[in-house]
PDB file of N, H, CA, C and O in Angstrom:
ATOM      1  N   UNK A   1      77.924 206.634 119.341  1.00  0.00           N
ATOM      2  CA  UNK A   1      77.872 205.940 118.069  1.00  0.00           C
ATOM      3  C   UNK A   1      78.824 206.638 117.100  1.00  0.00           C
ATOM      4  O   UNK A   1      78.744 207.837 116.832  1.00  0.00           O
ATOM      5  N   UNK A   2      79.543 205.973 116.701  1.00  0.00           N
ATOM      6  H   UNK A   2      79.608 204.999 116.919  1.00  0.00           H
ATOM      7  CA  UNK A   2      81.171 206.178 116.021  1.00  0.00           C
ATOM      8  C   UNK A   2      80.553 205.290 114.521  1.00  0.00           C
ATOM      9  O   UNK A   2      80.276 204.102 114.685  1.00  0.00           O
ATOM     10  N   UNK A   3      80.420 205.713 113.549  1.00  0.00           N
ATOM     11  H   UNK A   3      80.645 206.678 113.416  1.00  0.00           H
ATOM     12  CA  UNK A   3      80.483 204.950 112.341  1.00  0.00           C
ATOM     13  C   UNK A   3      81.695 205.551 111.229  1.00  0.00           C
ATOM     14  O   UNK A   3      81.710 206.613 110.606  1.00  0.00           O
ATOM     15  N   UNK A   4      82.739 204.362 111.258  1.00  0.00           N
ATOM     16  H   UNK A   4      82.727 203.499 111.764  1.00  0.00           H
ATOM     17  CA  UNK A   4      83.545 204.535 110.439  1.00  0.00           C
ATOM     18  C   UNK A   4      83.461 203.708 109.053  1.00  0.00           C
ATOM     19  O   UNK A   4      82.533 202.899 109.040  1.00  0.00           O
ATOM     20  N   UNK A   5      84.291 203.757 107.828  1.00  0.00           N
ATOM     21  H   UNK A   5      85.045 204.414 107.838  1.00  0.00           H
ATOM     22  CA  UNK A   5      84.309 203.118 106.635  1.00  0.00           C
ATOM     23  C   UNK A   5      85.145 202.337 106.770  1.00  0.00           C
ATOM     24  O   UNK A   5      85.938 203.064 107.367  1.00  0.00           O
ATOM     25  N   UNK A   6      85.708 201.271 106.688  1.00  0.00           N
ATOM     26  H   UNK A   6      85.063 200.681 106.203  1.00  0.00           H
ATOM     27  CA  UNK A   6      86.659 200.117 106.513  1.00  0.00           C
ATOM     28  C   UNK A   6      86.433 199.257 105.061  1.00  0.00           C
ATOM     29  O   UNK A   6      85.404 199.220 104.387  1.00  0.00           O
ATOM     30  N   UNK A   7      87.700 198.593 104.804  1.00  0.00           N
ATOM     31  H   UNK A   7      88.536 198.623 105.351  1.00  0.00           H
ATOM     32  CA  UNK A   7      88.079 198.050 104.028  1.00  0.00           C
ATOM     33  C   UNK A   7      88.659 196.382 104.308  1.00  0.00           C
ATOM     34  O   UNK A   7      89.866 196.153 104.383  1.00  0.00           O
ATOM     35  N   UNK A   8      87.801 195.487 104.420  1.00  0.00           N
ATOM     36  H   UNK A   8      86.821 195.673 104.358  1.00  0.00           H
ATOM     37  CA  UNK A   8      88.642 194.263 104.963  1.00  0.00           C
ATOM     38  C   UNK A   8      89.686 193.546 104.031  1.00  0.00           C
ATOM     39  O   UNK A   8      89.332 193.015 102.978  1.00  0.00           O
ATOM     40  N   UNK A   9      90.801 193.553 104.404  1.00  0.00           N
ATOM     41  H   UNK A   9      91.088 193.984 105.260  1.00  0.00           H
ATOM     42  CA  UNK A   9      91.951 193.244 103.909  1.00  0.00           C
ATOM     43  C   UNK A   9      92.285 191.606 103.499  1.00  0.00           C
ATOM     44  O   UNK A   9      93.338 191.097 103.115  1.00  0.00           O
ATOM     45  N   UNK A  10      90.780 190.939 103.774  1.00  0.00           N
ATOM     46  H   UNK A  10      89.925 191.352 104.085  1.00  0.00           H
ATOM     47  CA  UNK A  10      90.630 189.013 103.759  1.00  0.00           C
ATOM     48  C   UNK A  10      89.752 189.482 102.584  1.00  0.00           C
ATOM     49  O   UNK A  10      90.150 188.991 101.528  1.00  0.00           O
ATOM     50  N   UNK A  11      88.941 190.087 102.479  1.00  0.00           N
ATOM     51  H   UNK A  11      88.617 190.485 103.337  1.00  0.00           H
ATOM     52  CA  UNK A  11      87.785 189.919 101.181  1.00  0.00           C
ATOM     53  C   UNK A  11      87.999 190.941 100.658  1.00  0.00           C
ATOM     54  O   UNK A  11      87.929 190.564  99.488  1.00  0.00           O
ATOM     55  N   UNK A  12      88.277 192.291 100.589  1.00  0.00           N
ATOM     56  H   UNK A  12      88.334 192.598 101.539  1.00  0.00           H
ATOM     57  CA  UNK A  12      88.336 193.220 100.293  1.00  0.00           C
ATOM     58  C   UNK A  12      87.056 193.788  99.606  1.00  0.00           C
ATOM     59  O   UNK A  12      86.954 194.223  98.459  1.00  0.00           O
ATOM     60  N   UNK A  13      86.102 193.683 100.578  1.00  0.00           N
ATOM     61  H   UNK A  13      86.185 193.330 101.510  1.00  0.00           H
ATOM     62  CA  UNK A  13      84.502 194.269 100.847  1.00  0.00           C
ATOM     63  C   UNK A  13      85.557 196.030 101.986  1.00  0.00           C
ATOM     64  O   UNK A  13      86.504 196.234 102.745  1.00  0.00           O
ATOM     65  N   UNK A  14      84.108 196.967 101.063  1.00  0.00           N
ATOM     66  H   UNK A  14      83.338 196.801 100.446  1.00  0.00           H
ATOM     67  CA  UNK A  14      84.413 197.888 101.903  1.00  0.00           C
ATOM     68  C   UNK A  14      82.845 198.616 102.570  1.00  0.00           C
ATOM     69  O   UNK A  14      82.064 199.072 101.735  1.00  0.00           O
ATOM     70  N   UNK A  15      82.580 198.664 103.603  1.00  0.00           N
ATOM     71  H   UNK A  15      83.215 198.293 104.281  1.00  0.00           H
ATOM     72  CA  UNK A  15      81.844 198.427 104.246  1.00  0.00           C
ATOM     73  C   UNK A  15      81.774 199.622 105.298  1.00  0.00           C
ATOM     74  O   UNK A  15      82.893 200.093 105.500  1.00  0.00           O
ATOM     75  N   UNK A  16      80.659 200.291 106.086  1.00  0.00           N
ATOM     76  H   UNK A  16      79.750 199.908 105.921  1.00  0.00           H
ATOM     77  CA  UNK A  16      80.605 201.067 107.602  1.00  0.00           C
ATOM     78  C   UNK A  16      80.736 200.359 108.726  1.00  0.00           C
ATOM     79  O   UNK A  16      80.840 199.142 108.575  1.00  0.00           O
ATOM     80  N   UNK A  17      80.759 200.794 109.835  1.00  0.00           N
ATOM     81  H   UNK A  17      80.674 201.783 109.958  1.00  0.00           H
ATOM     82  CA  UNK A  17      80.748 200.087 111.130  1.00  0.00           C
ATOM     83  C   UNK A  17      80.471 200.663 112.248  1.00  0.00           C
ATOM     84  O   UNK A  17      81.155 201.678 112.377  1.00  0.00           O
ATOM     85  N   UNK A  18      79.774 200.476 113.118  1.00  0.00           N
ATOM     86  H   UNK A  18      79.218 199.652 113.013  1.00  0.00           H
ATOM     87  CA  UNK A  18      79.309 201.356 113.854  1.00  0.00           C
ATOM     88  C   UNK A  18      80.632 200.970 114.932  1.00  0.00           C
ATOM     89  O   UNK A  18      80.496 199.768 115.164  1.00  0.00           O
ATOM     90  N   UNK A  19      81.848 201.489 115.682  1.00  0.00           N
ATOM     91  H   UNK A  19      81.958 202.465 115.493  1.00  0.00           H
ATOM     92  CA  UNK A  19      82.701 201.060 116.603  1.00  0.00           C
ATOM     93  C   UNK A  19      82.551 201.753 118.319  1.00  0.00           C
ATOM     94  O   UNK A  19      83.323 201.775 119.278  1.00  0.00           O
ATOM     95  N   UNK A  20      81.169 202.258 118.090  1.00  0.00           N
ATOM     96  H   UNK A  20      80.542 202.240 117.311  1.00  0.00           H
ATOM     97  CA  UNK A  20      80.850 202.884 119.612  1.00  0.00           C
ATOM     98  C   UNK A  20      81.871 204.059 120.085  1.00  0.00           C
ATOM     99  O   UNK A  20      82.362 204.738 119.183  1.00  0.00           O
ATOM    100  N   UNK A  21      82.166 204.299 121.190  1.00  0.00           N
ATOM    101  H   UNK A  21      81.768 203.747 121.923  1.00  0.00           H
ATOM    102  CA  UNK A  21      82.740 205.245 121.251  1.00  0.00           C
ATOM    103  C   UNK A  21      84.389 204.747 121.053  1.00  0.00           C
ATOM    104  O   UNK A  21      84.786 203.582 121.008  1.00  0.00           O
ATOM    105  N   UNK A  22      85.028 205.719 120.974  1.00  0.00           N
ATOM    106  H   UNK A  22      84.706 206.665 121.010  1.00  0.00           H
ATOM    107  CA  UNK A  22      86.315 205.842 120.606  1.00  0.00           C
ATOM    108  C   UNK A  22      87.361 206.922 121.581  1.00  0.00           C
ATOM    109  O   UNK A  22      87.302 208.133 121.793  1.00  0.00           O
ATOM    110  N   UNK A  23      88.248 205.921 122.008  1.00  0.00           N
ATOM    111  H   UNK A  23      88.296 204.937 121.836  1.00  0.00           H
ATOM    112  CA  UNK A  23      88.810 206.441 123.219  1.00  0.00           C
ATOM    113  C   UNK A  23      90.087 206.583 122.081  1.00  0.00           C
ATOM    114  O   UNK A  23      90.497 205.670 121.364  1.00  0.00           O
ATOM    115  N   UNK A  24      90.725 208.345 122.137  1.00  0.00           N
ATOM    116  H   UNK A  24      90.392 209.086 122.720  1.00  0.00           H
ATOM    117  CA  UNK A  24      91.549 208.617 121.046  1.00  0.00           C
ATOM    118  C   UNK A  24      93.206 208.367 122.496  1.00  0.00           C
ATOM    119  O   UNK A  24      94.351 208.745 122.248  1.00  0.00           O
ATOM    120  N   UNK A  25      92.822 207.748 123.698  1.00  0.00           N
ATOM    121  H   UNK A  25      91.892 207.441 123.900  1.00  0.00           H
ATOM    122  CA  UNK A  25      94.436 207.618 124.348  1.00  0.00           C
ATOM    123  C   UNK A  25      95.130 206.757 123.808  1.00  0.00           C
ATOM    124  O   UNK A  25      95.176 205.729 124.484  1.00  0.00           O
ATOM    125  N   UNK A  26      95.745 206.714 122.800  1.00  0.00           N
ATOM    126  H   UNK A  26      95.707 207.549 122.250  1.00  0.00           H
ATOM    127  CA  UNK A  26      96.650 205.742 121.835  1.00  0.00           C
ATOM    128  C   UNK A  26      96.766 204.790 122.852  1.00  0.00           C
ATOM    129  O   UNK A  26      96.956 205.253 123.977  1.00  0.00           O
ATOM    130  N   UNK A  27      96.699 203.581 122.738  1.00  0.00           N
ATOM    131  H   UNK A  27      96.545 203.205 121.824  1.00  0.00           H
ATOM    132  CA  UNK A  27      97.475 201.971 123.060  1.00  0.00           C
ATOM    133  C   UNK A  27      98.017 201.650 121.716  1.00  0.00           C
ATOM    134  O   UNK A  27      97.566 201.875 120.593  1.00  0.00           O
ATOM    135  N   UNK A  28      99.049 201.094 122.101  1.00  0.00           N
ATOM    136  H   UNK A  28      99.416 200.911 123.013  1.00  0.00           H
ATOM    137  CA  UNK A  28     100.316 200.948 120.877  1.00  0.00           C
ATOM    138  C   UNK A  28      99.499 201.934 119.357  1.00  0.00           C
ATOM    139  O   UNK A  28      98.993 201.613 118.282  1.00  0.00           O
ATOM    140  N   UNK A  29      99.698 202.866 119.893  1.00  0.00           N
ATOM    141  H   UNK A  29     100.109 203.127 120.766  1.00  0.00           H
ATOM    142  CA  UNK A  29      99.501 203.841 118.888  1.00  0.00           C
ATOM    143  C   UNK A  29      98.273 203.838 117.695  1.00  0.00           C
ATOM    144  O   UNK A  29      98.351 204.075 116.490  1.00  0.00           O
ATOM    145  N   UNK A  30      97.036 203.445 118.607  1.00  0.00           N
ATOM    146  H   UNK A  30      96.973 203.253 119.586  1.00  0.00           H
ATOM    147  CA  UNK A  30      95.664 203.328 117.945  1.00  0.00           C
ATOM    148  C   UNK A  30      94.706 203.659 118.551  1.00  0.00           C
ATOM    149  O   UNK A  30      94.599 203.331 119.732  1.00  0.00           O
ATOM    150  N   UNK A  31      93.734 204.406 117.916  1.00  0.00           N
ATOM    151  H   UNK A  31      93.821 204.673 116.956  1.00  0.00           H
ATOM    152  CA  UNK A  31      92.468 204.570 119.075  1.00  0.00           C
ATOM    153  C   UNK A  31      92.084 203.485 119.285  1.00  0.00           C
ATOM    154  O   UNK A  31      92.190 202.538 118.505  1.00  0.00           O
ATOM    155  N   UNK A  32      91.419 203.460 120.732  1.00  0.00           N
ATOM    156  H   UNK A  32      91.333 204.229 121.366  1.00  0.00           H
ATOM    157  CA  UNK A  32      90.498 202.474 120.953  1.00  0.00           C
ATOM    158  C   UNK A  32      88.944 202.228 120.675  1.00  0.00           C
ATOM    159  O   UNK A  32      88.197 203.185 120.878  1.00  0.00           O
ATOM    160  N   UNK A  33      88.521 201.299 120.331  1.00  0.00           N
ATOM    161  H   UNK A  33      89.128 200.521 120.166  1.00  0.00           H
ATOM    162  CA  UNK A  33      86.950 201.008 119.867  1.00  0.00           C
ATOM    163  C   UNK A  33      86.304 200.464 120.860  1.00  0.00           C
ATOM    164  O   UNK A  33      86.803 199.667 121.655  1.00  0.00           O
ATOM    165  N   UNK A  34      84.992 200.921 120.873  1.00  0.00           N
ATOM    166  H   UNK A  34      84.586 201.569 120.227  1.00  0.00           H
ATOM    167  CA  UNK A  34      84.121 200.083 122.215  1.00  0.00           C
ATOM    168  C   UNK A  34      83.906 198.702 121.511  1.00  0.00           C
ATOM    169  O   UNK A  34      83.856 197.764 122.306  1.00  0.00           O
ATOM    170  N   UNK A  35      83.762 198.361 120.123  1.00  0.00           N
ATOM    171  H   UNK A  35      83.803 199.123 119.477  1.00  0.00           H
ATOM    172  CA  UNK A  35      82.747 197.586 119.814  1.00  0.00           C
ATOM    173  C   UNK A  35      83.960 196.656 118.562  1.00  0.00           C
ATOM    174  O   UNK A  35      84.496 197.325 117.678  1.00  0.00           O
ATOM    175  N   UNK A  36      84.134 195.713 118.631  1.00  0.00           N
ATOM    176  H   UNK A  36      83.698 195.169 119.348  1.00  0.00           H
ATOM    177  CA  UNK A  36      84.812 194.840 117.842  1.00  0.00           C
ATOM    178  C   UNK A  36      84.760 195.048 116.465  1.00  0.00           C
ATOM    179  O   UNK A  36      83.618 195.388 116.153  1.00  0.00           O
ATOM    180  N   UNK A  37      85.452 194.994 115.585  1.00  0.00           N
ATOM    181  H   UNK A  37      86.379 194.718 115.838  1.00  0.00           H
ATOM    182  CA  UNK A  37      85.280 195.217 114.367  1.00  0.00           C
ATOM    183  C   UNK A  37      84.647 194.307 113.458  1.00  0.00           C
ATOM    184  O   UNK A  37      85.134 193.184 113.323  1.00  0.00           O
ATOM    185  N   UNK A  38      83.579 194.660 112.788  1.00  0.00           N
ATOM    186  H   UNK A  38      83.184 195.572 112.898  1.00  0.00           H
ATOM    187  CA  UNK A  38      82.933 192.982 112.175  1.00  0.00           C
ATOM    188  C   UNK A  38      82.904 193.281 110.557  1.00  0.00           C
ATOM    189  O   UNK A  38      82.583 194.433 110.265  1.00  0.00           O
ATOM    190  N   UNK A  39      83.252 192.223 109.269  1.00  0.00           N
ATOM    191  H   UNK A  39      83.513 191.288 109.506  1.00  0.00           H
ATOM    192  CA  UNK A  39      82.944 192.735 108.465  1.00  0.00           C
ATOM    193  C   UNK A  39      81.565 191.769 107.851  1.00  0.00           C
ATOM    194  O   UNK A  39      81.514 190.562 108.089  1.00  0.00           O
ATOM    195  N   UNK A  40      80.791 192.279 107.270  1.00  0.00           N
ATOM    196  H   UNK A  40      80.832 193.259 107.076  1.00  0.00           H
ATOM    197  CA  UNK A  40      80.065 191.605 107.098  1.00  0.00           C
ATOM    198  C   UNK A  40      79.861 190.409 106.306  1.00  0.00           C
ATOM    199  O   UNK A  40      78.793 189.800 106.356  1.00  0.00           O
ATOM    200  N   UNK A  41      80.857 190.030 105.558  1.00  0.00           N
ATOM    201  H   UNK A  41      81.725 190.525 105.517  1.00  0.00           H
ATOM    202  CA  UNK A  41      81.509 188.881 104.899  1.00  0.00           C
ATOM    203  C   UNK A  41      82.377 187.987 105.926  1.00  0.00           C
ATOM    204  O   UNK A  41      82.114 186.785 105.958  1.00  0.00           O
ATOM    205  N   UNK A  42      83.281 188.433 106.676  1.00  0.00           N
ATOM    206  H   UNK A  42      83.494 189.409 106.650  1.00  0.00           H
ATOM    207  CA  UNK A  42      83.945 187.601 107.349  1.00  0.00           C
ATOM    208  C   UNK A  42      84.077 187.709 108.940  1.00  0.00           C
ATOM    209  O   UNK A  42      85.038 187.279 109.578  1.00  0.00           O
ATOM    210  N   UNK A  43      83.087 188.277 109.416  1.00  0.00           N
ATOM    211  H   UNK A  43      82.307 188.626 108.898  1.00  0.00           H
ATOM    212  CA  UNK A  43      82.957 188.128 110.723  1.00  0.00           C
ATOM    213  C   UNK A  43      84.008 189.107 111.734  1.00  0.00           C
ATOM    214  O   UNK A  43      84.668 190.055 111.310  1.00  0.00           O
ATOM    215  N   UNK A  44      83.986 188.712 112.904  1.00  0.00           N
ATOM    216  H   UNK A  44      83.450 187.941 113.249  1.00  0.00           H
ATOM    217  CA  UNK A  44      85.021 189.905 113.623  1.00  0.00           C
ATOM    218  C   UNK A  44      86.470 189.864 113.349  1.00  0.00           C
ATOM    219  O   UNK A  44      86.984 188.816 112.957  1.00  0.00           O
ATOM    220  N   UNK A  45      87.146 190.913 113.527  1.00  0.00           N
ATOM    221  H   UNK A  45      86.729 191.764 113.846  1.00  0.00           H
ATOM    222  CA  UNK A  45      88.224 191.417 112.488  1.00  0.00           C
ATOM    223  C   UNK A  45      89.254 192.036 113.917  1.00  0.00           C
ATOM    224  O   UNK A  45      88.850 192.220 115.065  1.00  0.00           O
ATOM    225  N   UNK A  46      90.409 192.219 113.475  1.00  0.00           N
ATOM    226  H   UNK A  46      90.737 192.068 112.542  1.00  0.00           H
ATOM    227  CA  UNK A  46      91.689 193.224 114.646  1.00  0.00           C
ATOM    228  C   UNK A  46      91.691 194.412 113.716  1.00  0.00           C
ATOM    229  O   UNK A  46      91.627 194.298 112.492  1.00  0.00           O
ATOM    230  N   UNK A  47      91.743 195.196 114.157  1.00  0.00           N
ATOM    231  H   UNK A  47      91.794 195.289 115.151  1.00  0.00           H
ATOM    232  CA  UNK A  47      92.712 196.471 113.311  1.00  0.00           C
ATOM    233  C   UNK A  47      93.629 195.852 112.185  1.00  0.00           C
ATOM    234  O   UNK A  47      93.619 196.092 110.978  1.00  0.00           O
ATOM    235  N   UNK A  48      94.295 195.129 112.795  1.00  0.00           N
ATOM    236  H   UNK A  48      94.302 194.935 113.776  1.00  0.00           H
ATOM    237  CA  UNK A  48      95.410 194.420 111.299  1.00  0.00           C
ATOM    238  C   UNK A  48      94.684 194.034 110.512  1.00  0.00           C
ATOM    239  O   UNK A  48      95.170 194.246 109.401  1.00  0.00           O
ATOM    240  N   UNK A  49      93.644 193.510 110.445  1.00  0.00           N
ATOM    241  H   UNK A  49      93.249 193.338 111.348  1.00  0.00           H
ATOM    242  CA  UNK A  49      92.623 192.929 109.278  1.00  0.00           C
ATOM    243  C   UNK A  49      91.699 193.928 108.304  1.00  0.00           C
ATOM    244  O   UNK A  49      91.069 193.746 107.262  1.00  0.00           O
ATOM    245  N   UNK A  50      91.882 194.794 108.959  1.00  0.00           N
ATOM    246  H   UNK A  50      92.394 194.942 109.805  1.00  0.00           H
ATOM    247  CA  UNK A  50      90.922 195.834 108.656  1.00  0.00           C
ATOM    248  C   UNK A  50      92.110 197.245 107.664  1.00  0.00           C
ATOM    249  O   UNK A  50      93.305 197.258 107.961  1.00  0.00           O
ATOM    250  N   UNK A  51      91.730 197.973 106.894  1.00  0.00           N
ATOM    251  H   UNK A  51      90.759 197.963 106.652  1.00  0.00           H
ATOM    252  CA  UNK A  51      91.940 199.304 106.801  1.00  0.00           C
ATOM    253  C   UNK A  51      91.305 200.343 106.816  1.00  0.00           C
ATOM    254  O   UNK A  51      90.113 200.262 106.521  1.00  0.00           O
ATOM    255  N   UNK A  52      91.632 201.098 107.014  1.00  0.00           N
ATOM    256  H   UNK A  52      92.601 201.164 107.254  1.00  0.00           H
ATOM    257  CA  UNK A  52      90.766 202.792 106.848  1.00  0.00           C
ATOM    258  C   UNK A  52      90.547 202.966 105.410  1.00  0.00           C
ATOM    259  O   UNK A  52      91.600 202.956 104.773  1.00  0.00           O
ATOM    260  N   UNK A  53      89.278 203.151 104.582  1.00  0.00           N
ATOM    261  H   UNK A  53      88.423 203.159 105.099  1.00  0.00           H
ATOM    262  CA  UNK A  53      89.247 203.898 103.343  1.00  0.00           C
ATOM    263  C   UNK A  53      89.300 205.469 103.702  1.00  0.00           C
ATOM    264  O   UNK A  53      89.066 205.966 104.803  1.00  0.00           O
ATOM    265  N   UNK A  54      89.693 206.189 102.416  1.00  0.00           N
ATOM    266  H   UNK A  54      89.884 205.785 101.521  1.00  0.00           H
ATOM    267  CA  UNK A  54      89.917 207.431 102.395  1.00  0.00           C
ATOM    268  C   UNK A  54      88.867 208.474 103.410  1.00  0.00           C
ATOM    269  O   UNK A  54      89.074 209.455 104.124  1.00  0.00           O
ATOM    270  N   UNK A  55      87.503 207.560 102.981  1.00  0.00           N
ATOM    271  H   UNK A  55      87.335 206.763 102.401  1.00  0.00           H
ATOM    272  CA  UNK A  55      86.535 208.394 103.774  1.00  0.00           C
ATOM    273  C   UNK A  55      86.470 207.845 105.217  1.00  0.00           C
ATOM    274  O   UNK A  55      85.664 208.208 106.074  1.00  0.00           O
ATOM    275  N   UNK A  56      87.261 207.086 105.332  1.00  0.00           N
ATOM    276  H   UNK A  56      87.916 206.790 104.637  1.00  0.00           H
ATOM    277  CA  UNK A  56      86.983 206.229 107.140  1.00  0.00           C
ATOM    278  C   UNK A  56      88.438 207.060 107.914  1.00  0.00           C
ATOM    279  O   UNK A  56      88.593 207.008 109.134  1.00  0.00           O
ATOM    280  N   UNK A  57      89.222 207.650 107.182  1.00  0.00           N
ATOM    281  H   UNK A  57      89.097 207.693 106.191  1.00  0.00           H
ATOM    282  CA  UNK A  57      90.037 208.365 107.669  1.00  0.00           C
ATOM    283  C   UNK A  57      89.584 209.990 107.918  1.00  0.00           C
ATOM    284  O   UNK A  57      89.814 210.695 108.901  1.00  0.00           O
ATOM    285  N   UNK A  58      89.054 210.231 107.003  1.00  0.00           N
ATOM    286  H   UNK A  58      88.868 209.658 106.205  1.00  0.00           H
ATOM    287  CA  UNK A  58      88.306 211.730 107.467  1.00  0.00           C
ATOM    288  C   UNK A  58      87.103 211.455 108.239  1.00  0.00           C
ATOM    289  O   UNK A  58      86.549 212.393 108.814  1.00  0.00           O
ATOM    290  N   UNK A  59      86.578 210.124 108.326  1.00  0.00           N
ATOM    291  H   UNK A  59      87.028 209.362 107.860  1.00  0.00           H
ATOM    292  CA  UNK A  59      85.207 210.208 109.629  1.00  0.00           C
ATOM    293  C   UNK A  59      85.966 210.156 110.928  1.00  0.00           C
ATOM    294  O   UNK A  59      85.437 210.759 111.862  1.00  0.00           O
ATOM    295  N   UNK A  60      87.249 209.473 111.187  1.00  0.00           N
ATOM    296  H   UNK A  60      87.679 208.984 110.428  1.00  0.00           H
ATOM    297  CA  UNK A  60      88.299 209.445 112.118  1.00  0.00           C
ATOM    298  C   UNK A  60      88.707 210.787 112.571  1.00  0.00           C
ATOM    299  O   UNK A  60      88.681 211.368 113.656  1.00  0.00           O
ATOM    300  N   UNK A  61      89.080 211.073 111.423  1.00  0.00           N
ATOM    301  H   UNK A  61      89.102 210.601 110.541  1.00  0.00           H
ATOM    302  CA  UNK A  61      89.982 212.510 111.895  1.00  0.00           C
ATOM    303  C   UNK A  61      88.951 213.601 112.268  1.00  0.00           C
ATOM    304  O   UNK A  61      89.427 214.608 112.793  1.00  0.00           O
ATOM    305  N   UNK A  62      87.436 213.555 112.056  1.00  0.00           N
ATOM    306  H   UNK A  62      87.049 212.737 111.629  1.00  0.00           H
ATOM    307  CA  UNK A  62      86.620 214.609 112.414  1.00  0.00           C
ATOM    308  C   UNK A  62      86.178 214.130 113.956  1.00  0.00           C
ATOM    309  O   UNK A  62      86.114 214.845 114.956  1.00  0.00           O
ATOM    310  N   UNK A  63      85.973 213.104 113.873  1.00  0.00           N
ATOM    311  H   UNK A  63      86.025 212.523 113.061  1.00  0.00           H
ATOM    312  CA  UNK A  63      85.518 212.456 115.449  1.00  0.00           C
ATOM    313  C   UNK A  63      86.726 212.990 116.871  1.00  0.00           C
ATOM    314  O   UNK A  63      86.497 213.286 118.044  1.00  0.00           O
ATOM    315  N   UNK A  64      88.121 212.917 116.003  1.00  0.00           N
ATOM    316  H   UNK A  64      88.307 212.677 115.050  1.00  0.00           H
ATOM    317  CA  UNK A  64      89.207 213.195 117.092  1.00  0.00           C
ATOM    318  C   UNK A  64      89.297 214.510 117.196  1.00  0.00           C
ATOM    319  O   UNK A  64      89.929 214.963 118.151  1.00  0.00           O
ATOM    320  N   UNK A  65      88.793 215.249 116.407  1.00  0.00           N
ATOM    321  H   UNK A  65      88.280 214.881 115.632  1.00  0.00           H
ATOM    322  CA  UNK A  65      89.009 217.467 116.270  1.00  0.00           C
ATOM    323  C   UNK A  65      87.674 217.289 117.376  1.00  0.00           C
ATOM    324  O   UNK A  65      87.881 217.602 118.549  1.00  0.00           O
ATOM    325  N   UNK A  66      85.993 216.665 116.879  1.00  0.00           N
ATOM    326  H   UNK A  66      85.825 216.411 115.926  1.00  0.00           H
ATOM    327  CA  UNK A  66      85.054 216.695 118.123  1.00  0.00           C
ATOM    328  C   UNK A  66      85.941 216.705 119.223  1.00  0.00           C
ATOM    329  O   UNK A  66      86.229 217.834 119.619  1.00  0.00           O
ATOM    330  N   UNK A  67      86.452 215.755 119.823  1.00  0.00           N
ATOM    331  H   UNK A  67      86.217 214.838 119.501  1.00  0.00           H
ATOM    332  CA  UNK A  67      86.904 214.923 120.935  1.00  0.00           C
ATOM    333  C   UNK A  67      87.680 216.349 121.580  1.00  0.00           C
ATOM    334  O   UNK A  67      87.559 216.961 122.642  1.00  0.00           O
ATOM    335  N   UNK A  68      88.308 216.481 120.677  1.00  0.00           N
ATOM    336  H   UNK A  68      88.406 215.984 119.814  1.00  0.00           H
ATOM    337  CA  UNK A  68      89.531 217.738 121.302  1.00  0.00           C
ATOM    338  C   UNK A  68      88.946 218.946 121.502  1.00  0.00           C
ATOM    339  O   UNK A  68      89.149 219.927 122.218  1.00  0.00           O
ATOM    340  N   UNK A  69      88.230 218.637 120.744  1.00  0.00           N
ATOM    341  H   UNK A  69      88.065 217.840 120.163  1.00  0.00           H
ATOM    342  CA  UNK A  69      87.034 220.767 121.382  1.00  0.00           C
ATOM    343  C   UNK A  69      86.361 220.195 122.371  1.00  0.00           C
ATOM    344  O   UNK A  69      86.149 221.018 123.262  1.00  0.00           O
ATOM    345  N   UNK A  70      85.872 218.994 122.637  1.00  0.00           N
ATOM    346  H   UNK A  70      86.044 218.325 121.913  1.00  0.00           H
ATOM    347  CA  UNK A  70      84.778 218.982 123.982  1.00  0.00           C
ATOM    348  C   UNK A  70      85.820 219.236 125.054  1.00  0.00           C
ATOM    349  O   UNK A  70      85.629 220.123 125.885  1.00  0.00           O
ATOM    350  N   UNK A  71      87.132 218.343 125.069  1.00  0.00           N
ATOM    351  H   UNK A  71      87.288 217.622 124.394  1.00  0.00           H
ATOM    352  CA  UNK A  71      88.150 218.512 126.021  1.00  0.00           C
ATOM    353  C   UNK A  71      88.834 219.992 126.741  1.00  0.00           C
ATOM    354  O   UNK A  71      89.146 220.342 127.879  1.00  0.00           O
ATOM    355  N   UNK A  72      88.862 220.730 125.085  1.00  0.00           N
ATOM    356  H   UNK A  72      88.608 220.446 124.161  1.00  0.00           H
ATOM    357  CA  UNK A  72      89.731 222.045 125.299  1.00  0.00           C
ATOM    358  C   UNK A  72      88.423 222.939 126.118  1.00  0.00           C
ATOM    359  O   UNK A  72      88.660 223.871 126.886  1.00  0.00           O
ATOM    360  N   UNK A  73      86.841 222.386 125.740  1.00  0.00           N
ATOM    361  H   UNK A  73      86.649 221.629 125.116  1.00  0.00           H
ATOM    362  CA  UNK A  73      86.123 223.681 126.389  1.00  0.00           C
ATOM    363  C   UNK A  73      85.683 223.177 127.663  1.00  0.00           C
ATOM    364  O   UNK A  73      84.819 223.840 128.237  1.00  0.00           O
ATOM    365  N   UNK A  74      86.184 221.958 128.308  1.00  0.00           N
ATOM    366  H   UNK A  74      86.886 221.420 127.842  1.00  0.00           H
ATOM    367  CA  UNK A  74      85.627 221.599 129.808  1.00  0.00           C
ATOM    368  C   UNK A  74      86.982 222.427 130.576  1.00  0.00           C
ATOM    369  O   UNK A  74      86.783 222.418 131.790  1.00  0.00           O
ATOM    370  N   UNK A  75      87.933 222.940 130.320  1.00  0.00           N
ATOM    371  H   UNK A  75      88.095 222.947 129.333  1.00  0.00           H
ATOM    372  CA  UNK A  75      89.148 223.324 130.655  1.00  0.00           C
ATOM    373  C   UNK A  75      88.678 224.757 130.963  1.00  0.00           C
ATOM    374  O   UNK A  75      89.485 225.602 131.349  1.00  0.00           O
TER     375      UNK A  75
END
C-alpha cells in the first residue's frame, strides 16, 4: 500500500490515492503503479492527467530511498 497526493489536472481537486505497490523500473521514464489512478471527481486518470503535489513528491521520493535500502541489504 503506496498512498500518494495528486493533483488532477481536469478539476484541479487535490486528493490521496492509494497506487499499490510501485515498481520504481522506469517505463518511459515513470514508476509503475499496481492500481489505476482514480480521482474522486473524475474517475480513472493516466499519469498525464494527474500531477504530483509537493507532498506526493516527497511520499514518492521516500517510498523509492525504502525500495533502494531493501534492495542494497538483500545484496
Amino acid at each position: 500500500m503506496a498512498i500518494i497526493n495528486f493533483k488532477c489536472k481536469r478539476c484541479d481537486e487535490v486528493f490521496d490515492f492509494d497506487v499499490g505497490t510501485i515498481n520504481f523500473e522506469l517505463v518511459n521514464e515513470r514508476p509503475q503503479f499496481e492500481h489505476e489512478i482514480e480521482c474522486p471527481n473524475c474517475g480513472g486518470l493516466t499519469l498525464d492527467e494527474v500531477e504530483l503535489t509537493e507532498l506526493g513528491q516527497s511520499q514518492l521520493t521516500e517510498l523509492w530511498w525504502i525500495d533502494g535500502e531493501r534492495k542494497r541489504a538483500k545484496k
